[in-house]
C-alpha positions in Angstrom: 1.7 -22.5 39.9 4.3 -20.1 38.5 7.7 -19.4 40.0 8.8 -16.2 39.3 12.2 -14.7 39.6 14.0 -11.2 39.8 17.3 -10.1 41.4 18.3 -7.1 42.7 21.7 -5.3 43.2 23.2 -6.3 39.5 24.6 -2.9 39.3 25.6 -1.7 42.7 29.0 -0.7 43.4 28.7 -2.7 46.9 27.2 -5.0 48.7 25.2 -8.0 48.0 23.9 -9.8 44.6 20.2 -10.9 46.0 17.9 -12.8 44.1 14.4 -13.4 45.2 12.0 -16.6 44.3 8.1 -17.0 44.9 5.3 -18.9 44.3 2.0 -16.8 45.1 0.0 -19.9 44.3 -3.0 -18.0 43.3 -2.9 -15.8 46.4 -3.9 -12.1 45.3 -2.2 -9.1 46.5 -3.1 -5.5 45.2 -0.7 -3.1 44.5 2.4 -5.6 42.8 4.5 -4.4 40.4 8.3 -3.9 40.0 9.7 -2.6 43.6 11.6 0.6 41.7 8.2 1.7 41.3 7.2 1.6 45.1 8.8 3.6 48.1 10.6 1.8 51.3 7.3 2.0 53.1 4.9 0.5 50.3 7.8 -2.2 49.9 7.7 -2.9 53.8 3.6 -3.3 53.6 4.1 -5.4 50.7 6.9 -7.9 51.7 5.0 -8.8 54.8 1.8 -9.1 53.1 3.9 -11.6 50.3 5.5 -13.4 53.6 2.2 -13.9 54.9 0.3 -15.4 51.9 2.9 -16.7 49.5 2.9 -20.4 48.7 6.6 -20.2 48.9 9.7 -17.6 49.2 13.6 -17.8 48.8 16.3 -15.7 48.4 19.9 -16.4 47.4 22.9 -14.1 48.1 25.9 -13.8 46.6 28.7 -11.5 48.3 30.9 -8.9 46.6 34.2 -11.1 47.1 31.9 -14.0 45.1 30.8 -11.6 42.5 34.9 -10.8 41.9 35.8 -14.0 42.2 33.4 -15.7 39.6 32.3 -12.5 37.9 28.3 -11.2 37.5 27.2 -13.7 34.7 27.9 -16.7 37.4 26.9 -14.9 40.5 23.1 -14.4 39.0 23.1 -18.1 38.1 24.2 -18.8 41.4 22.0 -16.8 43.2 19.3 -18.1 41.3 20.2 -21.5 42.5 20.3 -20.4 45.9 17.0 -18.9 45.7 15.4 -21.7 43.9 16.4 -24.1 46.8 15.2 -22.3 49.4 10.9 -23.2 47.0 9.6 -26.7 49.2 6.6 -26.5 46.7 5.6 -27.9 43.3 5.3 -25.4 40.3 4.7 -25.9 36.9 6.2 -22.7 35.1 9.4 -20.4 35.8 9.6 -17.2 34.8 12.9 -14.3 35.4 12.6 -10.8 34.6 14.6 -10.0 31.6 16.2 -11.6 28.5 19.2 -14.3 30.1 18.8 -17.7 31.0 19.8 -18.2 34.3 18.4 -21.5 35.5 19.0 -25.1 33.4 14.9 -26.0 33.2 12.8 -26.7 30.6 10.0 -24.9 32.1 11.9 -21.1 32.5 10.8 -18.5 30.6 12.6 -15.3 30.3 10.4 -12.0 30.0 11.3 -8.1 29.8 9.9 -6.7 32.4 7.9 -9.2 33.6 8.4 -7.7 37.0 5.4 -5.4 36.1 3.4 -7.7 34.5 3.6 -11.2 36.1 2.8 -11.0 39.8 4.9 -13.6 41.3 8.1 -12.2 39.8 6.8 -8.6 41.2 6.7 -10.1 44.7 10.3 -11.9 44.0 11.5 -8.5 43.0 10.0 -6.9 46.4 11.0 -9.5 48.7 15.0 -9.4 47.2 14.5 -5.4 47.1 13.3 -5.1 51.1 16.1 -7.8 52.4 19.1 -6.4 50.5 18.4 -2.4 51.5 17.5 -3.7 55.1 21.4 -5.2 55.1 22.8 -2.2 53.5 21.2 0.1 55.4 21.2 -2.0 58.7 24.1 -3.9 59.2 26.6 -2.9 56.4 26.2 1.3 57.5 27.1 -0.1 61.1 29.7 -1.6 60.1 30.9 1.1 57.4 29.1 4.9 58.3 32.4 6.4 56.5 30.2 5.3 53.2 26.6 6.3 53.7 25.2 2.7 52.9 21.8 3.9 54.4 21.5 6.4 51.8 22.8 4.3 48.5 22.4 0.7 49.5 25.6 0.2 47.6 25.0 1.8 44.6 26.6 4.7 42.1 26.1 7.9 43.6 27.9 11.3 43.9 28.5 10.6 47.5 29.2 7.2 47.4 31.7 8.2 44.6 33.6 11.0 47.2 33.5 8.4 50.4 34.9 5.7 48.3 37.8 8.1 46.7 38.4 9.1 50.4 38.6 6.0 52.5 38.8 3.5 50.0 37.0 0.0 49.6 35.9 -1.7 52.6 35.4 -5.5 51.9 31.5 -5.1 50.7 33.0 -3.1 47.8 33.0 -5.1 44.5 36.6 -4.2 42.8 36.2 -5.9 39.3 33.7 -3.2 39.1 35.1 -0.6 36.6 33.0 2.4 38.5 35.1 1.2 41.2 38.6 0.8 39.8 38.1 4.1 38.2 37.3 5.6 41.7 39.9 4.0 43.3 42.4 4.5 40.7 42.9 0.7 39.7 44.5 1.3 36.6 47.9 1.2 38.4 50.3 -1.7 38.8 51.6 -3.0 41.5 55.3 -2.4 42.6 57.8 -3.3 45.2 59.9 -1.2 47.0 63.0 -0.2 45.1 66.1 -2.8 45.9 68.3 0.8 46.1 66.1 1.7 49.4 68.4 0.4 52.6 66.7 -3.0 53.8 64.8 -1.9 57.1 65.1 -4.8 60.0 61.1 -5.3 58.6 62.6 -6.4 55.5 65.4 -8.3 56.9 62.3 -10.0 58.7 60.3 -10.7 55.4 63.5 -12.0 53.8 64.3 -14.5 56.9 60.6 -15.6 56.7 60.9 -16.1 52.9 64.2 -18.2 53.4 62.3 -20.6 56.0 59.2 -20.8 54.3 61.4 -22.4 51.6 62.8 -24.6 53.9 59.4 -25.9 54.4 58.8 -26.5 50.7 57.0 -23.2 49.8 57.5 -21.9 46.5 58.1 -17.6 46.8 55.8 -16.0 44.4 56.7 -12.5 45.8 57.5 -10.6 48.3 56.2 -7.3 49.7 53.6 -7.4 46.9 51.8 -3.7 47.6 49.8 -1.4 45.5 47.9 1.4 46.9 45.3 0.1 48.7 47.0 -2.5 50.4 50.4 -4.8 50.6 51.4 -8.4 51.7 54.5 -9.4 53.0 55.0 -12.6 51.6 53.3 -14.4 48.5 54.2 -18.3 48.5 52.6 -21.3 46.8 52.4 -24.7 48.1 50.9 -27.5 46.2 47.8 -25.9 44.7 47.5 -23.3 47.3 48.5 -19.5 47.4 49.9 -18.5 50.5 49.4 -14.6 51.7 51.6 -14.0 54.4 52.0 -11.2 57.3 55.1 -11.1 58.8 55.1 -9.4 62.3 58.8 -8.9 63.8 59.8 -8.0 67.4 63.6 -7.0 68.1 63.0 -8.7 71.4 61.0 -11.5 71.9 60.0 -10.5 75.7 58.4 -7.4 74.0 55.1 -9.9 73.0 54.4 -12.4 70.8 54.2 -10.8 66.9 51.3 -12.6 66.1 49.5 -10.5 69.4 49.3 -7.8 66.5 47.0 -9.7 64.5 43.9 -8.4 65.6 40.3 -8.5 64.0 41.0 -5.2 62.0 43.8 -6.9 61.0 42.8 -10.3 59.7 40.1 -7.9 57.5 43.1 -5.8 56.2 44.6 -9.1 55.1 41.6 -10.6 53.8 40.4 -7.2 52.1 44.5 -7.3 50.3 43.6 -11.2 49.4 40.8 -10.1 47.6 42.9 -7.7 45.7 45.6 -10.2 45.0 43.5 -12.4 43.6 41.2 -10.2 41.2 44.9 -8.3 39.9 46.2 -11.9 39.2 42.8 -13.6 37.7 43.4 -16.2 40.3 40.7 -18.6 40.7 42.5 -21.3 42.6 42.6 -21.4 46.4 43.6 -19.0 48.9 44.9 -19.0 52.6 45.8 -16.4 54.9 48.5 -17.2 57.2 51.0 -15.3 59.9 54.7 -15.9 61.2 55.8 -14.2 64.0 59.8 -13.5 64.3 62.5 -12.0 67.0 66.0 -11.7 67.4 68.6 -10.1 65.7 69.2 -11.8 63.1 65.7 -12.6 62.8 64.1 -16.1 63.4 60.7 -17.7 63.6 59.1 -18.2 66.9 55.6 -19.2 65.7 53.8 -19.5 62.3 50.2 -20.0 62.1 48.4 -21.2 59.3 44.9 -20.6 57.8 43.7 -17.5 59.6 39.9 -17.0 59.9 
């Protein structure tokens, strides 16, 4: 009873890290090997055929914002894990294509490419292979055509290289990726505005929220934080969280509530310039998204809402 192992999507430039588990249990299915070697359709026939007669099957997924978070070496152990859970049967031997360790268990074994030679980590390799393209080709192109997901899955091509240079990440992209930062142009610091620009009634807005959020015990990291793929408003810390805060101003309060303006798009915006925050800091520590919403002239708060999802 072997359990064998494989991931898929190590090196893509989006998307998901996807590692499959299975357990054939002695069940014999021609034509396995690794799923590089097969095309979309022999993979479809093959998975089903796996689903059908495998002893057991998991898979464990890892997002993009993970994978920056905790960086690739974690994300495959944690995948791993996740995959391993998903196995309800008993087996007496591991074994994960290539040379690292990823699971803490006296029975792993680690073998170069052992998707071509050991069944069960072939059909671990198809199974991860046929549920991450079906995602990026499925439900990540429909949510992002600009990129061409159907035709890459997420990884390092020519045209993947142009849509990414033209509209910039979306929040599948993986931006500790150095393909990535090069594309995007990562190497550049982040800067404020210049103090010699006149303050704009937005910035007057920013400021009032600053002074308040202060008043509530918040600690100001920054304010208007922005590089060029995205900005926040306000940067504060509170106990152990980081605070990333939009600030949405109206002159006149009868004109609609600020926070109106914080629509789905939106909240992705803000969670996409979280993301960035946090990989150009190397923070690790919590973070929450949150909104104030401000009138008047001068400004004051009207509303502030906490922990946007």
């Amino acid at each position: 009873m072997i359990l064998g192992i494989d991931e898929v999507g190590r090196g893509a430039w989006a998307g998901p890290l996807v590692v499959g588990a299975v357990v054939l249990g002695g069940q014999q299915i021609d034509g396995l090997t690794d799923s590089k070697k097969l095309t979309p359709k022999r993979r479809s026939v093959l998975a089903r055929e796996i689903k059908e007669k495998a002893t057991a099957i998991g898979l464990g997924w890892v997002s993009a914002e993970t994978i920056d978070k905790i960086g690739l070496s974690e994300a495959l152990k944690m995948a791993t894990r996740l995959a391993v859970k998903d196995i309800d049967t008993p087996y007496d031997e591991i074994i994960i294509d290539g040379t690292i360790k990823l699971l803490d268990d006296p029975r792993v074994t680690t073998m170069k490419q052992a998707d071509l030679l050991v069944p069960s980590v072939s059909a671990a390799s198809i199974i991860a292979k046929v549920a991450r393209d079906y995602y990026m080709s499925e439900v990540a192109n429909k949510d992002y055509p600009q990129y061409g997901f159907k035709k890459h899955v997420g990884y390092g091509t020519a045209i993947h290289s142009e849509t990414l240079a033209k509209n910039g990440p979306s929040l599948l992209h993986r931006l500790s990726f150095t393909p990535v930062k090069k594309t995007l142009g990562m190497e550049f610091k982040s800067t404020k505005k210049s103090d010699k620009i006149t303050s704009t009634a937005g910035r007057i807005a920013e400021d009032a929220a600053a002074t308040h959020l202060e008043g509530l015990g918040f600690r100001i990291i920054d304010k208007n934080w922005r590089t060029k793929l995205c900005e926040v408003d306000v940067v504060a810390q509170k106990d152990s969280i980081v605070h990333l805060i939009e600030v949405k101003y109206r002159k006149i309060a009868s004109h609609g509530d600020g926070l109106n303006a914080i629509t789905p798009k939106k909240l992705k915006q803000m969670k996409f310039a979280a993301r960035v925050w946090q990989h150009w800091h190397s923070h690790n520590g919590d973070i929450q998204l949150d909104a104030i919403s401000m009138s008047g002239t001068p400004p004051v708060v009207d509303d502030f809402l906490e922990n946007l999802r």
